[in-house]
N, C-alpha and C positions, 0 to 999 in steps of 0.2 A: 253467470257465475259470480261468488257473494265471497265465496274464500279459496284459495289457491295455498294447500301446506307444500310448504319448502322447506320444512325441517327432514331432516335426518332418518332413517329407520332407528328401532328403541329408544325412541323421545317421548312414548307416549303417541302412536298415532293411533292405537286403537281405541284408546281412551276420546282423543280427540274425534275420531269415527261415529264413536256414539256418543257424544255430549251435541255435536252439529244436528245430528237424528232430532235428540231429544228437546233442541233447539226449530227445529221446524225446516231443518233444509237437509235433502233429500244428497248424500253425500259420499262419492265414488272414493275405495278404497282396495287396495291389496284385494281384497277378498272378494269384491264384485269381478275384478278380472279372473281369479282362479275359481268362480262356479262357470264361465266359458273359456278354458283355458287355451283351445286352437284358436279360437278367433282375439284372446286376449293377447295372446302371444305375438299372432301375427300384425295384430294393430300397436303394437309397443315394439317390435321389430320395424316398421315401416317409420315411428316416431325418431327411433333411434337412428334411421338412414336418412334421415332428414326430411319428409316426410310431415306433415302438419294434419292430423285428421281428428283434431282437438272435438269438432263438433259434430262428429259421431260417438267419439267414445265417450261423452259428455252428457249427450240427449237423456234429457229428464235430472239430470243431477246440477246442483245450485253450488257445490261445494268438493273439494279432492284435497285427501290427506294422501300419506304414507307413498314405498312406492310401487313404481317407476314414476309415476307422475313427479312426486318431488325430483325428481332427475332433470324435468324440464320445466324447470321453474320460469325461470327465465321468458323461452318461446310462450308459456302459458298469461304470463304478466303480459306481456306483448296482446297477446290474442286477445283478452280479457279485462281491457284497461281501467272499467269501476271497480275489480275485485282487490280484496284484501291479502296480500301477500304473511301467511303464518308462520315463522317460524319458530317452530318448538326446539329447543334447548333444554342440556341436561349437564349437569356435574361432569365433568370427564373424566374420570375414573370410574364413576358407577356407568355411564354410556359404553366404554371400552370394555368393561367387563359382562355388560350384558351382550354388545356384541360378541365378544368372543365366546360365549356360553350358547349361541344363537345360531345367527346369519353364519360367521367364520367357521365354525362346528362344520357346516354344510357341506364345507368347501375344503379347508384345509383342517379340521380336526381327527383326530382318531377316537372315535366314539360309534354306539350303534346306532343312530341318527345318521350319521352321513355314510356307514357300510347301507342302511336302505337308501339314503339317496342315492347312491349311485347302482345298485341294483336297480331304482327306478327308474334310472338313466338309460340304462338299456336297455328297457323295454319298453319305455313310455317315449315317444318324438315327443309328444308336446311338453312332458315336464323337462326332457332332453333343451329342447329349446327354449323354455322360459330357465333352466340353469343356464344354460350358455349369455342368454340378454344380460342376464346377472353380473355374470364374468363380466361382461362387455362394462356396463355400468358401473358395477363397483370398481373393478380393478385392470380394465386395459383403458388405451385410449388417451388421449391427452388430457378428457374429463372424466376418465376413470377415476372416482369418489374418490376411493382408499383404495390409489395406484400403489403398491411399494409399501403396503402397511403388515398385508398378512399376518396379522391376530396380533401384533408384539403392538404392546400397551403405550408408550410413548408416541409412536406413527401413527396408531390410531387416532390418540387425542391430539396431536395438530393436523391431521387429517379434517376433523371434525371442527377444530376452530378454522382453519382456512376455508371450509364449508362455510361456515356461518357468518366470520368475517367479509365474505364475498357477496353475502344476500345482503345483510347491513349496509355496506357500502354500496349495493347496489338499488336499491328497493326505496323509492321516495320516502322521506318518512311518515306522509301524512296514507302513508298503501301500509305500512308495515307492524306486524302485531309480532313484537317475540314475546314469547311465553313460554314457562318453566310449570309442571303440571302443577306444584307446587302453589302459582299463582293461584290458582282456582277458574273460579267460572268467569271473575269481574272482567278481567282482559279482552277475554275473546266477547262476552255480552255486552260490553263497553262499546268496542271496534262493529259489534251490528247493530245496537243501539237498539236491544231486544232487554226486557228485564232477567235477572238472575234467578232461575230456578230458585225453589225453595229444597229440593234434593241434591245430596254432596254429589260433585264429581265424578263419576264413575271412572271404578281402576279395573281393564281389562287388560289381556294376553300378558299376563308375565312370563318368565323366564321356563319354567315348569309347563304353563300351558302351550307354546311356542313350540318345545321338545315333544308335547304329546300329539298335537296339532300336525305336525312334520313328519315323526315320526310312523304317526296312524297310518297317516294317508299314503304314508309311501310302503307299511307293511301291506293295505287292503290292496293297492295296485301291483304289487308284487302275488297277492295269495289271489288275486282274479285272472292274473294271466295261468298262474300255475293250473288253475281248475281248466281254464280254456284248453291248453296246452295238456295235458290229460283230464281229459272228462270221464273216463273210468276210474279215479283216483291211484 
């Protein structure tokens, strides 16, 4: 393992996903666990109970952004002790507002994004239960992220600086890469000590894509059970 992200969700990790790709290291994100969502769920459940199976859910990958993983930063640094701890950083007001147009939407908003999630809640155990890890992560818990923040813009942003204050302070400095997307490609190629692409930084999953992303997939598995559930329409 060559990078360990311990930033934030909308910092940029999908950005950060594919520039590691495009950099030559093979790079576990958000979205490798939700193409095997039963077994992703359950190996990010067994993390969260304390539980260490860092090197299975690992196998073949050099690099982990975005999360759950950045949840265990920490145990991962531990496990991992040549990798590079990333932390990606963002404005905190433009972070709390993507959050709350996002992830909080999901959970506490009133939009048609989170009426299908919880349609999908009830009919899918396994998105059932990677919502519920969530809860657990984001907001119960003594390491509940944004314990007591629920979408309101102030709690948010010191939510996310006690975040980030906490990895700085914690994270040797000769382990520690923060980076703002802003930076560019020099930070991160700098800390692997690879050269700088000659192509810009790629900027994926904004705020629009995230909505449509979320919300597909949770009309397709609401309209797959419907057919199930009458198959003579």
């Amino acid at each position: 393992m060559k990078i360990i992200g311990a930033g934030l969700p909308r910092t940029a990790t999908t950005t950060q996903w594919i520039a590691l790709r495009m950099l030559g290291l093979p790079t576990y994100h958000m979205k490798d666990m939700m193409a095997d969502l039963r077994r992703g769920v359950d190996v990010w459940r067994r993390a969260y109970l304390g539980e260490q199976p860092w090197d299975e859910v690992f196998e073949g990958f050099e690099a982990t952004v975005d999360w759950p993983a950045a949840y265990h930063w920490r145990e991962l640094m531990d496990h991992y002790p040549d990798a590079k701890i990333l932390l990606s950083v963002r404005d905190g007001d433009a972070w709390a507002k993507s959050m709350n147009d996002t992830i909080v939407q999901i959970y506490f908003g009133n939009s048609f994004m989170r009426s299908m999630c919880l349609a999908r809640y009830r009919i899918d155990p396994d998105w059932a239960a990677w919502m519920d890890l969530n809860i657990d992560t984001f907001w119960k818990g003594p390491r509940g992220t944004l314990a007591n923040t629920f979408g309101e813009r102030e709690p948010l942003i010191e939510a996310m600086e006690r975040w980030n204050d906490e990895v700085k302070s914690t994270v040797p400095a000769d382990r520690l890469i923060v980076w703002n997307p802003k930076d560019g490609w020099e930070p991160i190629c700098e800390a692997l000590g690879v050269p700088v692409p000659d192509e810009p930084l790629p900027h994926a999953f904004d705020t629009e894509v995230f909505k449509s992303s979320i919300t597909g997939g949770a009309i397709q598995a609401v309209s797959e059970y419907w057919k199930k559930a009458h198959p003579e329409g």
